[in-house]
Backbone bond lengths (Angstrom), bond angles and torsions (degrees), N, CA, C in turn:
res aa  C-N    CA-C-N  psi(-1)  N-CA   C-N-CA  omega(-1)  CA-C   N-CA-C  phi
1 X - - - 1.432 - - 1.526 108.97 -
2 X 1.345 114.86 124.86 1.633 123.95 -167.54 1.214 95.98 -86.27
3 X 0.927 121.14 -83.45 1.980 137.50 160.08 1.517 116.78 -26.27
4 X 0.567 141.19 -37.25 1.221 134.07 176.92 1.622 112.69 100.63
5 X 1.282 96.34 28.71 1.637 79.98 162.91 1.513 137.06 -93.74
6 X 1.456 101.71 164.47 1.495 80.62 172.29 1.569 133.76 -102.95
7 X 1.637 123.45 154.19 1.566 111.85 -159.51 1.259 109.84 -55.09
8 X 1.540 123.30 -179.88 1.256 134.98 174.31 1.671 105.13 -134.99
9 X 1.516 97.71 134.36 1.547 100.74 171.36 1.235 107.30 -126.76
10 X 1.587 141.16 109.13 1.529 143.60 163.17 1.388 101.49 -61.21
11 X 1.614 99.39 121.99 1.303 108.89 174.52 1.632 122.52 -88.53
12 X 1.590 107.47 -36.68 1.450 118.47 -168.35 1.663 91.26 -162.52
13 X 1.716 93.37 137.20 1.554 113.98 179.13 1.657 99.71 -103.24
14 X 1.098 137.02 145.94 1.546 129.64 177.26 1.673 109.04 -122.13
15 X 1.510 81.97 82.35 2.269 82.48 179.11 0.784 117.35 -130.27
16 X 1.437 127.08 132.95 1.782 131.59 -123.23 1.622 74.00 -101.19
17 X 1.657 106.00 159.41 1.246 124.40 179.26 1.317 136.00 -81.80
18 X 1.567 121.51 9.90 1.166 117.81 178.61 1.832 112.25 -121.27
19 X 1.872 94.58 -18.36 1.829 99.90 138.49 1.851 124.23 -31.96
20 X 1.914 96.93 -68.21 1.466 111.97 -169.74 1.774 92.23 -65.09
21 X 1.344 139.64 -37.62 1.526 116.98 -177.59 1.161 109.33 -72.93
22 X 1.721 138.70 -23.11 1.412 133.06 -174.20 1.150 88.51 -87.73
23 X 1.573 153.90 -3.89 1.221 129.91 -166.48 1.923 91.99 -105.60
24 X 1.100 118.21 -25.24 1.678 122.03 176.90 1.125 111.50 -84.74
25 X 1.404 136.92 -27.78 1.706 141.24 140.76 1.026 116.47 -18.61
26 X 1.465 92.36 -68.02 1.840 111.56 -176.79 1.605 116.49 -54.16
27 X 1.188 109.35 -57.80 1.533 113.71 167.13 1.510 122.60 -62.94
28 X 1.265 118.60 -26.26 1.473 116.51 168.29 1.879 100.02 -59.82
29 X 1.385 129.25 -62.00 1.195 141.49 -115.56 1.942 85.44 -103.24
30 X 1.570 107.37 -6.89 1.611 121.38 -166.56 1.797 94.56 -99.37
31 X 1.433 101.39 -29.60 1.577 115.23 -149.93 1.830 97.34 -78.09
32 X 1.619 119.63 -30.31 1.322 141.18 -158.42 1.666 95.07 -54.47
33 X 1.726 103.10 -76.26 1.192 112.74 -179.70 1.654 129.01 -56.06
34 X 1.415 104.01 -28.68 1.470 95.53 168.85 1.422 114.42 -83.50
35 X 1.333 135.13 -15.64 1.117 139.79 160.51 1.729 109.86 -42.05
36 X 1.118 119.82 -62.26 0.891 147.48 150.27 1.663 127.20 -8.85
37 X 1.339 110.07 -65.74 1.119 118.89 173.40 1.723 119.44 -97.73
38 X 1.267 98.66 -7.86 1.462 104.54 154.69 1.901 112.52 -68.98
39 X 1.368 94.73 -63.77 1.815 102.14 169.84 1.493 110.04 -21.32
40 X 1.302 100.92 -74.22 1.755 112.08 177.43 1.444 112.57 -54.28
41 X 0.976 148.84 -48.90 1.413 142.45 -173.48 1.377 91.98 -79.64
42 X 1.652 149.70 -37.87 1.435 116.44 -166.01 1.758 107.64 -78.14
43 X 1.609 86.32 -30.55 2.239 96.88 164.08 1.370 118.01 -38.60
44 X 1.262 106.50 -53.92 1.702 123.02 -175.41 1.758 96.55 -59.74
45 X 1.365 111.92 -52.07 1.346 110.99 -155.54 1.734 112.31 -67.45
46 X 1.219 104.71 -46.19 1.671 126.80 160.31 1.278 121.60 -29.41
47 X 1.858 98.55 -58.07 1.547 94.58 177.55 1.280 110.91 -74.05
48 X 1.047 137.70 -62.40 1.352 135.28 -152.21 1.588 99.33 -70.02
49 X 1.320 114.36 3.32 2.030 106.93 164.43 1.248 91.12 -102.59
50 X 0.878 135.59 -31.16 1.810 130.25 164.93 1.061 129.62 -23.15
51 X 1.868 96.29 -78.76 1.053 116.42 161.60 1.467 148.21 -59.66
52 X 1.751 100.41 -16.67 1.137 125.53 171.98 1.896 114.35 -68.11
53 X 1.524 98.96 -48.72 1.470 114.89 172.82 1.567 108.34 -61.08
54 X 1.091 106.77 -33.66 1.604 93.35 -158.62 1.920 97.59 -92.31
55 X 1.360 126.16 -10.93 1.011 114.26 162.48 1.529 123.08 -89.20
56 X 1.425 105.90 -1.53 1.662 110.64 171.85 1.733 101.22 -104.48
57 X 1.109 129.27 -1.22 1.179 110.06 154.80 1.836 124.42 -92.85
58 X 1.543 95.96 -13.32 2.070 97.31 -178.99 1.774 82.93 -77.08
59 X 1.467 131.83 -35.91 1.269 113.11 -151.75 1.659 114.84 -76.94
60 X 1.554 100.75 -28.64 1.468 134.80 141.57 1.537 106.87 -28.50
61 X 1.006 124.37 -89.26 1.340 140.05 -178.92 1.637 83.30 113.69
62 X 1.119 136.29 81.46 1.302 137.94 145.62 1.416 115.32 -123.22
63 X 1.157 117.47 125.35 1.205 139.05 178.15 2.024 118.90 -32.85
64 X 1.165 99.47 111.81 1.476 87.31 -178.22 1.789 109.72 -111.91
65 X 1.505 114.72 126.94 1.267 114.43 -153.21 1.358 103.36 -82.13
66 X 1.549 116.04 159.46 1.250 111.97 -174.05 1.879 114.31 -115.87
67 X 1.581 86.07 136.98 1.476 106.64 -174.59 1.553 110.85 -37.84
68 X 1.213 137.21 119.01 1.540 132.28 177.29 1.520 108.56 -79.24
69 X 1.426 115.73 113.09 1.450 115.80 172.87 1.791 119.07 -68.97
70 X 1.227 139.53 124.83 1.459 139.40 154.71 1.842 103.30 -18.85
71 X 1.152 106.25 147.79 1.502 102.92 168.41 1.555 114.07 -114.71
72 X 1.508 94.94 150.18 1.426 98.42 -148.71 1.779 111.97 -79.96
73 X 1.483 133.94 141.60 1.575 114.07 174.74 1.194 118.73 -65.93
């Protein structure tokens, strides 16, 4: 302390409890959409290593196996 003050220690905050549940609401109901756009950007990120692999393996010339479709009734 340059100044001379003196420290501070908070002992106890007093915040009634249905504040702290509308305030975890809130962050749940905040949390949806970024969920969200995380989803989409790791999608984005996936494909284009996908796609990245699968054009370094034709350039490769390694064999890329093919998906077996169900047969139809």
């Amino acid at each position: 302390m340059t100044n001379g003050a003196e420290p501070i220690t908070i002992r106890d905050i007093d915040v009634p409890f249905w504040r702290i549940v509308m305030i975890l609401i809130k962050w749940s109901i905040a949390a949806i959409p970024a969920a969200i756009i995380v989803g989409i950007l790791y999608a984005l990120i996936f494909a284009l290593l996908g796609g990245l692999a699968v054009g370094v393996m034709e350039v490769l010339g390694i064999a890329i196996p093919e998906v077996p479709t169900p047969p139809t009734p």
